[in-house]
C-alpha positions in Angstrom: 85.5 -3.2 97.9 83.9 -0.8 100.2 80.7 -1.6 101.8 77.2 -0.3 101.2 76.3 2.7 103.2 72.8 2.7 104.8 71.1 5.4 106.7 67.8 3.3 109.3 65.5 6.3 109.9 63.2 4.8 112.6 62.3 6.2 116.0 61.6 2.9 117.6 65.1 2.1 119.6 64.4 -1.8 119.8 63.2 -2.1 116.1 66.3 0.5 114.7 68.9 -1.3 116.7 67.3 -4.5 115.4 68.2 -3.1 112.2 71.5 -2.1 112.7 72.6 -5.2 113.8 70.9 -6.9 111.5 72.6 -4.9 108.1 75.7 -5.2 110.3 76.1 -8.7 110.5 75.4 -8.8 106.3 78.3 -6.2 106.3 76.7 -2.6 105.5 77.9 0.2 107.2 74.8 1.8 109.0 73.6 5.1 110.8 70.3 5.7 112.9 67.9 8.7 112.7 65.6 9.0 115.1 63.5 11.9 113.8 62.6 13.3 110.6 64.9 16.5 110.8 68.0 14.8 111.9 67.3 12.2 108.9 66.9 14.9 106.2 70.1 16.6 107.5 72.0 13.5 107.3 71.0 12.2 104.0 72.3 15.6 102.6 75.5 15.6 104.5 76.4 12.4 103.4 76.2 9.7 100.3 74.2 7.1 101.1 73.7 3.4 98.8 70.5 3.2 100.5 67.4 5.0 103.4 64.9 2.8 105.5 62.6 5.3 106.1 60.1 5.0 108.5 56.8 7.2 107.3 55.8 7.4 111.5 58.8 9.8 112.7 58.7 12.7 115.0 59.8 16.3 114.0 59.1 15.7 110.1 56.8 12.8 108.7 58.6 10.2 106.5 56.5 11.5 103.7 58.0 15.2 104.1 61.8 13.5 104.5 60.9 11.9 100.9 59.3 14.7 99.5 62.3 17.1 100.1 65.1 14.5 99.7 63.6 13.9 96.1 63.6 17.4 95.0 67.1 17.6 94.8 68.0 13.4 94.7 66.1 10.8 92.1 68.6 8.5 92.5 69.5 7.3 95.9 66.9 4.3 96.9 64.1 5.0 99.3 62.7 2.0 101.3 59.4 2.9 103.3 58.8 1.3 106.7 55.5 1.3 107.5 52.9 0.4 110.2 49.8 1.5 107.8 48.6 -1.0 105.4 46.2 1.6 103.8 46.7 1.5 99.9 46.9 5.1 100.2 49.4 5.3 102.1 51.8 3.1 99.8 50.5 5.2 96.9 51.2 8.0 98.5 54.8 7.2 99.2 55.4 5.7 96.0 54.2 8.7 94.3 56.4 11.0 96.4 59.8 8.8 94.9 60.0 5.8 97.4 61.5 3.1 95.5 59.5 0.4 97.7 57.5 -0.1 100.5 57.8 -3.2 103.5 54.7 -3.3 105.8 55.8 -4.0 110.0 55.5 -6.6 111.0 58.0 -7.8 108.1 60.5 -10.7 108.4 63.8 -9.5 108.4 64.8 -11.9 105.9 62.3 -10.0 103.2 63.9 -6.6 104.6 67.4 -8.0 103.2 66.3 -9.4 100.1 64.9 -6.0 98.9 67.7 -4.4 100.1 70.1 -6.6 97.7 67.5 -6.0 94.8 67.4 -2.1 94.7 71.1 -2.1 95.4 71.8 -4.5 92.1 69.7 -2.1 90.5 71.2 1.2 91.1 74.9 -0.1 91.2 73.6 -1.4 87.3 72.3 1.8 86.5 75.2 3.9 88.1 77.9 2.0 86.2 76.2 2.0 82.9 75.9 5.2 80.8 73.7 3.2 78.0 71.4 5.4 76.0 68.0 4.7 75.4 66.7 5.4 71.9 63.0 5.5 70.2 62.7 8.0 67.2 64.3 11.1 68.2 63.4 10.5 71.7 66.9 9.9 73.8 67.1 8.9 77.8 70.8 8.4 79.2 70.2 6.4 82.4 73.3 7.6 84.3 72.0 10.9 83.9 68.8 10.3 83.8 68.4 13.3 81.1 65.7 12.8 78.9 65.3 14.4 75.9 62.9 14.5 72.8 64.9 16.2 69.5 66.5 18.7 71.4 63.9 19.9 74.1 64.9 18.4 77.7 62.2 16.7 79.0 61.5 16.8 83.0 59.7 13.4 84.4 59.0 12.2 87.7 61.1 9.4 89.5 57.7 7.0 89.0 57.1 8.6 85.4 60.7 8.0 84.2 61.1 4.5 85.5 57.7 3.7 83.4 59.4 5.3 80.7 62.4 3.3 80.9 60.4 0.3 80.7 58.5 0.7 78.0 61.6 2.0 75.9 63.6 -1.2 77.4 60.3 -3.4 75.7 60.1 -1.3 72.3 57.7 -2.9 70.0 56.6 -5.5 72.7 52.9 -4.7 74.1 52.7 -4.8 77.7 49.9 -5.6 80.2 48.7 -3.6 83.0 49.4 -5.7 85.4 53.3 -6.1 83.5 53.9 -2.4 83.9 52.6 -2.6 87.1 54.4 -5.2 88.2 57.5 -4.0 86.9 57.4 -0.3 87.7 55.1 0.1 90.7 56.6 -3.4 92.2 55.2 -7.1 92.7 53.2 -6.2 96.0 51.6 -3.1 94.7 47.8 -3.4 95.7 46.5 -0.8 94.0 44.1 -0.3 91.4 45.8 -0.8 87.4 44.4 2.1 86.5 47.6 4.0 88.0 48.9 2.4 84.5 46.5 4.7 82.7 46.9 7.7 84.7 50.3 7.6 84.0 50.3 6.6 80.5 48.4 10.1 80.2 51.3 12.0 82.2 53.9 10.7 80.0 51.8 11.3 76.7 51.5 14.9 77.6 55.0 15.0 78.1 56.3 12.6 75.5 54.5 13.0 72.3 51.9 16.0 72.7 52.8 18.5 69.7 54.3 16.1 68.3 53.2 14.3 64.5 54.3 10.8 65.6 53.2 10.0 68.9 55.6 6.8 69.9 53.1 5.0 73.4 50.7 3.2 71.5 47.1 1.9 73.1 46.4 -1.8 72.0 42.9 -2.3 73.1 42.0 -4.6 75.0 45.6 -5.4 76.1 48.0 -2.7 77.1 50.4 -0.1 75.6 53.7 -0.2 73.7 56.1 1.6 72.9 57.5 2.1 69.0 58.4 4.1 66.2 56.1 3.5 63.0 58.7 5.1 60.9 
């Protein structure tokens, strides 16, 4: 089995080698980037299971790393290392396509454990080529295509994985502070509105034009997800 290949974009040389020895030790096979340039080139030279990316990097800003890496990659999980504890700044990031966020100083031993969360989740969803169904409304999560009838659909990393959820919980009414929770991750700070902003996005996307619209508003509560036919 070969190991789990993870690139450690940070420019501090005690904190990256830190790192390195750290993911070492667990048995991941590691490179450093020091600066923002060198990171971009090497995440598209190479595969990569997983990127530490640190948002405070000469050269090219973590933020502009993420922002070009996701234009032509969804898929390869983003972890954002971060000095700032603004909110914006984590909504900023995760808005860009960062698939989490880990505030310095962090204990290593939280580090690791999301490390071994998003890579269960994208070994799960690169193995499986299940197909997500409501109505005529398809999503094939090794593809990530989404379609509605036969128009192709084109969502964001953050408004596809709220998708998913609510297809994966059909019929089942879901709080804010589920989705939230669930999509935008169990330290996300932010306001729940984000929920409703997004809701919006997807609606525009999903059902606009369309006689049967299939995200639902129960007042009071949440949204769901269903087909009335």
């Amino acid at each position: 089995m070969s190991k789990a290949k993870i690139l450690i974009v940070e420019d501090e040389q005690k904190l990256s080698r830190v790192l390195q020895l750290e993911l070492e030790y667990e048995d991941y096979e590691t490179m450093i980037a020091d600066n923002g340039k060198d990171a971009l080139r090497l995440i598209k030279e190479k595969d990569w299971d997983l990127v530490l990316l640190d948002i405070m990097i000469p050269e090219m800003s973590g933020f502009e790393v993420l922002r070009r890496v996701r234009r032509e990659d969804e898929a390869t999980p983003i972890l954002l290392l971060t000095a700032r504890d603004e909110v914006h700044d984590k909504v900023s990031g995760l808005d860009l396509g960062a698939n989490d966020y880990i505030t310095k100083p962090f204990q290593i031993e939280e580090l690791l454990a999301r490390i071994r969360a998003h890579l269960r989740k994208a070994k799960k969803e690169n193995s499986s080529h299940e197909i997500l169904t409501v109505g005529d409304l398809q999503v094939d999560l090794a593809s990530r295509e989404v379609k509605r009838g036969n128009r192709s659909i084109e969502l964001t990393p953050r408004e596809f994985d709220l998708l998913i959820f609510l297809m994966k919980n059909q019929n089942v009414v879901l709080t804010r502070e589920q989705i939230v929770e669930q999509v935008w991750g169990f330290d996300y700070y932010g306001d729940t509105n984000v929920v409703d902003v997004y809701i919006r996005y997807l609606r525009q996307k999903i059902d606009k034009n369309y006689p049967e619209p299939y995200i639902h508003t129960v007042r009071g509560v949440g949204y769901t997800m269903r087909n009335r036919k």
